[in-house]
ZAMARGU-4260 file (C-alpha; in steps of 0.2 Angstrom, whole numbers, plus 5000, padded with zeros to 4 digits):
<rodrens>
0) 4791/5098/5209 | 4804/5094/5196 | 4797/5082/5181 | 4805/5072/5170 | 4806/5083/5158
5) 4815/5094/5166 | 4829/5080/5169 | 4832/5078/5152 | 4849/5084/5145 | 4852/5093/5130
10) 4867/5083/5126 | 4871/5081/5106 | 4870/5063/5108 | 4850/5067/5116 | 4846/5079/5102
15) 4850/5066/5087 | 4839/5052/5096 | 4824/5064/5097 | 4825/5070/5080 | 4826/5053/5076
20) 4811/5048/5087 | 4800/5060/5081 | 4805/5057/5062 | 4799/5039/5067 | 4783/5046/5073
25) 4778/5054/5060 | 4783/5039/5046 | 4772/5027/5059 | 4755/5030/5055 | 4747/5015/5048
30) 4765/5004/5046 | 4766/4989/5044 | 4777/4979/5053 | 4791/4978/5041 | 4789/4996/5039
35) 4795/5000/5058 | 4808/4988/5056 | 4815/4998/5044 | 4813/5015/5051 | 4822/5007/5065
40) 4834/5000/5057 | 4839/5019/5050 | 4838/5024/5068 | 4852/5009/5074 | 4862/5016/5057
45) 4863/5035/5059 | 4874/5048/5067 | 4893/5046/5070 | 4905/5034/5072 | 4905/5037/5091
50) 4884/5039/5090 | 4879/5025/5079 | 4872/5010/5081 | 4861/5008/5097 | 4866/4994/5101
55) 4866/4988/5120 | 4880/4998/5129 | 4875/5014/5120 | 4856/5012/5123 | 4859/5015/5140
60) 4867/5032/5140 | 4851/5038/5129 | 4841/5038/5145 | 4833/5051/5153 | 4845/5052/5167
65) 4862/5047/5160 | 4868/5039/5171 | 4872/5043/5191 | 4861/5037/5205 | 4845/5037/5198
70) 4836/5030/5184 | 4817/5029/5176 | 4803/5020/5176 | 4784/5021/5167 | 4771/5008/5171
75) 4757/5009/5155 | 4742/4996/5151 | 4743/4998/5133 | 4726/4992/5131 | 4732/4977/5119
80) 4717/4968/5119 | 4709/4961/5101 | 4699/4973/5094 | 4683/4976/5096 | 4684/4969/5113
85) 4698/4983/5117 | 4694/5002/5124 | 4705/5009/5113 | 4710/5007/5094 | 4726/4996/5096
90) 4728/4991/5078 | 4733/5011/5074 | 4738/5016/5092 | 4753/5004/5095 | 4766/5008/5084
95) 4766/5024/5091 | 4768/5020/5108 | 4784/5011/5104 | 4795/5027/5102 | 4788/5035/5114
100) 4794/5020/5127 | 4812/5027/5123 | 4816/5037/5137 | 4812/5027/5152 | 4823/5014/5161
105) 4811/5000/5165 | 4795/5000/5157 | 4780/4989/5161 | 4765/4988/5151 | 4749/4976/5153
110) 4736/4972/5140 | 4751/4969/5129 | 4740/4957/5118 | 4739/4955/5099 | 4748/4970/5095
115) 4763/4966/5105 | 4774/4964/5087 | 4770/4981/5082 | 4774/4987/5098 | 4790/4978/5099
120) 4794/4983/5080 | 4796/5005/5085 | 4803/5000/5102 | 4822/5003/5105 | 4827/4993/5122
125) 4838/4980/5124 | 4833/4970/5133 | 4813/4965/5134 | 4803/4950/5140 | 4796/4938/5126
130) 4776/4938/5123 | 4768/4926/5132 | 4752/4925/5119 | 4739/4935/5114 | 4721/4938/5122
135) 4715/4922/5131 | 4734/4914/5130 | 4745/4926/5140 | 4745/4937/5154 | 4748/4953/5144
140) 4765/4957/5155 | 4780/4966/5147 | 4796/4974/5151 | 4807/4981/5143 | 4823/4990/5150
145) 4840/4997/5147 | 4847/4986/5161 | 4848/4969/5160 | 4838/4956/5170 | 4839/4940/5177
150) 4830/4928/5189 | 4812/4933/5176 | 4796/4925/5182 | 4777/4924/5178 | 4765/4920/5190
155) 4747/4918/5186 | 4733/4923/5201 | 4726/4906/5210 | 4710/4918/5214 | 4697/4926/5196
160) 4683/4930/5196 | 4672/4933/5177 | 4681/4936/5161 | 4696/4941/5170 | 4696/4922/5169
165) 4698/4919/5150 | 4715/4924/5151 | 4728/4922/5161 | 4731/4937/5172 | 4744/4937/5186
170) 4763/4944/5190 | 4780/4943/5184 | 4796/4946/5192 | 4812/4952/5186 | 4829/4955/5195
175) 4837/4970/5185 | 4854/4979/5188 | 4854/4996/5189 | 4873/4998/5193 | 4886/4985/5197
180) 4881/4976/5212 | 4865/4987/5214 | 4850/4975/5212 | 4832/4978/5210 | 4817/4967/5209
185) 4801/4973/5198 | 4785/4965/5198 | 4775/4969/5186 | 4755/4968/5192 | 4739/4969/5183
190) 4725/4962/5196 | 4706/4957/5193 | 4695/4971/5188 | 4678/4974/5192 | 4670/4980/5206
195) 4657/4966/5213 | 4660/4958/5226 | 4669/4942/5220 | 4678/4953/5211 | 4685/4962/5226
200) 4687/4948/5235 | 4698/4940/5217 | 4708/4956/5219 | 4712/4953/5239 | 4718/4937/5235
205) 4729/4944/5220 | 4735/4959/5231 | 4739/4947/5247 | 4748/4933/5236 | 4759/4946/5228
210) 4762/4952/5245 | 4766/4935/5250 | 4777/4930/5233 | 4788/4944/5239 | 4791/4942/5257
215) 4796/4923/5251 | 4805/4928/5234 | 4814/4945/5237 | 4817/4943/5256 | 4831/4958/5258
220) 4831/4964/5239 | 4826/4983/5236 | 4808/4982/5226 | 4800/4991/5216 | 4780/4985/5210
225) 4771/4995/5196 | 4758/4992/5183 | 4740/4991/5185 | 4733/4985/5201 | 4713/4990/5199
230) 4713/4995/5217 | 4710/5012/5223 | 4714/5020/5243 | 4697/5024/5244 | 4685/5010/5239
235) 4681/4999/5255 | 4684/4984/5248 | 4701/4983/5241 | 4717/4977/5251 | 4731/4988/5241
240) 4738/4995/5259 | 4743/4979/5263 | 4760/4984/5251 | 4760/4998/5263 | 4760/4988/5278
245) 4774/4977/5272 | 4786/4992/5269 | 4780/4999/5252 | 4779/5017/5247 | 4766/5026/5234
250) 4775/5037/5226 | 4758/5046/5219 | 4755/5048/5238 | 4776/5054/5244 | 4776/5067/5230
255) 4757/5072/5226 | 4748/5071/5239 | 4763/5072/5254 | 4762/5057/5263 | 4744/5057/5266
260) 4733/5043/5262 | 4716/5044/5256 | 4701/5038/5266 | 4695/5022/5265 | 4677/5021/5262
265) 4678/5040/5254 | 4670/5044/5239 | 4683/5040/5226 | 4695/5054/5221 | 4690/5057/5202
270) 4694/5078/5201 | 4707/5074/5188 | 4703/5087/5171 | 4716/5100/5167 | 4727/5091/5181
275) 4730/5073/5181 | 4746/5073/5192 | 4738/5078/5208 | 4730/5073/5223 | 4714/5075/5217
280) 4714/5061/5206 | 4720/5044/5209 | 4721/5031/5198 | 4720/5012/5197 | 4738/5011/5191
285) 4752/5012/5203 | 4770/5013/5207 | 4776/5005/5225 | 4794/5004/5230 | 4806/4998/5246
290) 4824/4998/5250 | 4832/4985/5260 | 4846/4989/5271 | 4861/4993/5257 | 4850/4999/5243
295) 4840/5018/5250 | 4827/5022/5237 | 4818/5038/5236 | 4806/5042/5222 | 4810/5060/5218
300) 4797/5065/5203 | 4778/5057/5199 | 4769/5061/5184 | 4751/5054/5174 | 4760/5055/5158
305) 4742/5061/5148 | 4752/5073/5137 | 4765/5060/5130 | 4755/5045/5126 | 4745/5053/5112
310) 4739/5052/5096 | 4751/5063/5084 | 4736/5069/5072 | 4719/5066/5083 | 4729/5069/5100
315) 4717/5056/5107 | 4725/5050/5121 | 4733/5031/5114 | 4726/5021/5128 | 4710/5020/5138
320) 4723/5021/5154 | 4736/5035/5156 | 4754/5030/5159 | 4764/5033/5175 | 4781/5036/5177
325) 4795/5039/5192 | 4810/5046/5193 | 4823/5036/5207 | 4837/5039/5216 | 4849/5027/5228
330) 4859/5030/5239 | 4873/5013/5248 | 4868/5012/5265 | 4881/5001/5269 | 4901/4999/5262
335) 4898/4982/5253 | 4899/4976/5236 | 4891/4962/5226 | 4901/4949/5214 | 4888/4942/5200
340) 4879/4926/5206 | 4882/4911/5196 | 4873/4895/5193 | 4852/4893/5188 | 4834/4900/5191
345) 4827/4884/5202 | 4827/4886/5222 | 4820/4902/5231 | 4831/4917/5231 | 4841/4922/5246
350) 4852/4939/5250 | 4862/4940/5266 | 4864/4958/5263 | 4850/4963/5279 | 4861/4952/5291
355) 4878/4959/5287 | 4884/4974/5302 | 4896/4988/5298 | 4914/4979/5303 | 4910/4965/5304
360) 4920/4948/5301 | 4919/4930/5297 | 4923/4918/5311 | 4918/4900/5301 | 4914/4897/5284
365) 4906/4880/5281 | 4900/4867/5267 | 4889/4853/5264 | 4893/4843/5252 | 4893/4824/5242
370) 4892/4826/5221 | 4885/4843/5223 | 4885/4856/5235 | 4870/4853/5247 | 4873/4871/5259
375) 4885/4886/5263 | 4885/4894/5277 | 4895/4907/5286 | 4894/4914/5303 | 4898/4930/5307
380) 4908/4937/5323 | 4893/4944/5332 | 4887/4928/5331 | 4874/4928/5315 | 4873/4912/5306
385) 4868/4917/5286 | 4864/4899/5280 | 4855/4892/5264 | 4853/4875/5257 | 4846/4860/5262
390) 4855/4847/5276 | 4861/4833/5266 | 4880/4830/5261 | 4892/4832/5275 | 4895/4843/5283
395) 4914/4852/5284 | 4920/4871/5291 | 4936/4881/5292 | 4938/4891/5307 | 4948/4906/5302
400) 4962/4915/5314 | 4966/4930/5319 | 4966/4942/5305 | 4963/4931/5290 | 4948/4932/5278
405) 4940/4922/5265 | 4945/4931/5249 | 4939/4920/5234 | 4927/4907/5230 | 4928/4896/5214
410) 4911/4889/5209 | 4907/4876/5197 | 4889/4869/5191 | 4880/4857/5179 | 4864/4849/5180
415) 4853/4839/5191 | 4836/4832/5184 | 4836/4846/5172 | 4840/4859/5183 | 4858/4867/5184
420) 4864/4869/5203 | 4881/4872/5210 | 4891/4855/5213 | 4908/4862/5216 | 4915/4876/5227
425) 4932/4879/5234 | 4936/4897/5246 | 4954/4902/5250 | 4959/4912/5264 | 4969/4926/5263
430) 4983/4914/5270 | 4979/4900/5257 | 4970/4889/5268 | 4956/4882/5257 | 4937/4874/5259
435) 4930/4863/5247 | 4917/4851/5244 | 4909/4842/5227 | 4912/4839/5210 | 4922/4849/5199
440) 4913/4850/5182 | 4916/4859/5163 | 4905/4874/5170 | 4915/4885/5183 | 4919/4904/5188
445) 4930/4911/5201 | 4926/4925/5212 | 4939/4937/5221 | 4937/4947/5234 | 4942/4967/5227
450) 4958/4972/5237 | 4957/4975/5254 | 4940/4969/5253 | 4932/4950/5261 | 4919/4939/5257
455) 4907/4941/5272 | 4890/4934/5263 | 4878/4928/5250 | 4867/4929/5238 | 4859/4916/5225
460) 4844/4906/5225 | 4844/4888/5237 | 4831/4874/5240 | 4835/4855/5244 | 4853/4860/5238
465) 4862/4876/5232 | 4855/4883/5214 | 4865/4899/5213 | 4878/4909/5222 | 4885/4926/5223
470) 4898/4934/5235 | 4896/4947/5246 | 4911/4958/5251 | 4916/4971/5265 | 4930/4977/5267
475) 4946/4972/5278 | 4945/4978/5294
</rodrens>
């Protein structure tokens, strides 16, 4: 099985950040806060004109895979919580986890409390979620990636049970893009602990509202849910194949254990000295993952990273969890591309991307319109209908002829009660035939069709009226 270690490459550029990691390391022990700052700050200013500053195009190419079709992700409860209530010794232990962040692509920790600054201060990626409070204020949820995100949510549980109560413990979602046009949504989980039974039946209700927040929310998106779930295969009483039944691989259980899932109602699977990463030993925290019908994903290495996440002098491990991390791949099922999507958060997302057929064409595009753009809609040759919005406006088409296309759109948006939506759109035809409905505003983009390529769908995010939109293309047949 090949680890992610072995994936990583011995470029120049590689060598300088690790030295520098490691020389980070060892000035960490019992920082201060300004002191990581500093040591980071000498990080962003060493090495070459070419290799300086890590800023947020070259952070990127210092992850483990550099690039291609595949990328990395670790899910770690960093056991935050204010000392003494945590397990672990926080107040030393999380500066050093920081650094050792670096590699991975998409990072989720939980129990990100009141150390989150210190952990924040040694941490190189680009682009990370804000704290939502310490212990008894926020959920604890953080991410932090090398690929930018949008679309970012945080849900809280409707079911607790005990002191999982006192603070508000849930899920949050974020859309990241991994490549141009190649979208996928994290959730981030840490569900009720315990094993009484309320506290199973809190964890059903938090494993079967995700489940239910992501057939509404991420409805033909590729997903990918880590972090720490409480649940394992075996005990009776917990839900977590329900992920399963809705599409979702484990990748503990595709690369360790072969496909095979443990028995439910078995005695839990706790053999895990000498070898953590193996089937044998299960853990609470887990890392689930589907493709949709243009993004393939395969999860081609699994490690419990116990060897990494430890203390430099004690070796003590720095969590009373052990970190997780994967290695994807992806592969383009379909020839389609995806423009960016342009307008605001509000609505429920929407991707047309599972109701689009290879050679497909556009027979109508339609609007509904008055100030503000209430729906779009288009509907295919083999009949499909991909609509989204509400039924207000009026309502206007454009049947197109023989061998013409819709090749651009121009969107515009501003905002209604607070929320910003799209109120102006305008598609030309390949033969300069247009559709157009709403307001114009200060606010607009224009979207083209690449060359030799159509718009044949959507994506965005729609309700009463339309919130957001993105193109889909195909090529020209």
């Amino acid at each position: 099985m090949k680890t992610i270690e072995s994936m990583m490459k011995t470029t120049r550029k590689k060598r300088i950040f690790g030295w520098l990691a490691l020389a980070l390391l060892a000035s960490c022990q019992r920082a201060s806060e300004s002191d990581s700052q500093a040591l980071l700050g000498l990080i962003q200013s060493s090495g070459s004109d070419q290799e300086s500053a890590i800023g947020a195009h070259s952070l990127q190419s210092l992850s483990m895979t550099d690039g291609g079709n595949q990328f990395t992700v670790l899910t770690y409860n960093v056991a935050g919580l204010l000392e003494p209530f945590s397990s672990s010794n926080p107040s030393e232990n999380t500066p050093y986890i920081g650094p050792l962040l670096s590699p991975f692509d998409v990072v989720h920790v939980q129990e990100d409390f009141n150390y989150h600054a210190s952990l924040y201060a040694t941490d190189v990626h680009p682009y990370r979620t804000a704290t939502s409070g310490g212990m008894g204020i926020g959920d604890g949820m953080n991410t932090l990636a090398y690929f930018d995100f949008t679309d970012f949510q945080r849900v809280d549980w409707n079911q607790c049970n005990g002191t999982d109560c006192l603070t508000p413990k849930g899920f949050t979602l974020s859309r990241h893009t991994v490549a141009p046009g190649v979208c996928i949504d994290f959730y981030n989980v840490h569900t009720n602990a315990g094993s009484t039974d309320p506290d199973l039946a809190a964890r059903r209700a938090n494993i079967s509202q995700l489940v239910a927040f992501i057939e509404a929310n991420s409805q033909g998106n590729a997903v990918i849910v880590m972090g720490d779930t409480n649940t394992r295969y075996t005990r009776a009483g917990d839900n977590i194949r329900e992920l399963i039944e809705h599409g979702f691989q484990d990748a503990w259980i595709q690369l360790i254990r072969g496909g095979s899932y443990p028995v439910q109602g078995a005695d839990a699977l706790t053999d895990c000295e000498g070898h953590r990463t193996s089937p044998g030993c299960e853990v609470v925290d887990k890392i689930l993952f589907r493709g949709n019908s243009y993004i393939s994903l395969q999860a081609t290495s699994f490690l419990t990273e116990d060897a990494r996440f430890v203390h430099p002098v004690s070796g003590v491990p720095l969590s009373d969890h052990y970190a997780l991390s994967t290695v994807f791949s992806y592969t383009l099922l379909k020839p389609l591309q995806f423009s960016d999507a342009f307008g605001g958060p509000h609505g429920t997302a929407f991707n047309d991307v599972d109701n689009i057929a290879p050679n497909t064409t556009v027979q109508t595009i339609s609007l509904r319109a008055g100030s503000r753009i209430d729906a779009v809609s288009i509907q295919l040759n083999d009949g499909t209908t991909l609509q989204h919005g509400g039924s207000g406006g009026t309502a206007m088409s454009l049947t197109l002829n023989a061998g013409e296309y819709v090749q651009s759109a121009r969107l515009c948006s501003a905002q209604k009660n607070g929320h910003t939506r799209i109120f102006y759109a305008r598609f030309t035809t390949s033969t300069g035939r247009t559709l157009t409905g709403g307001s114009t505003t200060g606010s607009c983009v224009v979207y083209s069709a690449p060359s030799g390529w159509s718009i044949v769908g959507f994506h965005g995010r729609s309700g009463a009226e339309v919130d957001k939109l993105g193109m889909i293309y195909a090529p020209v047949n």
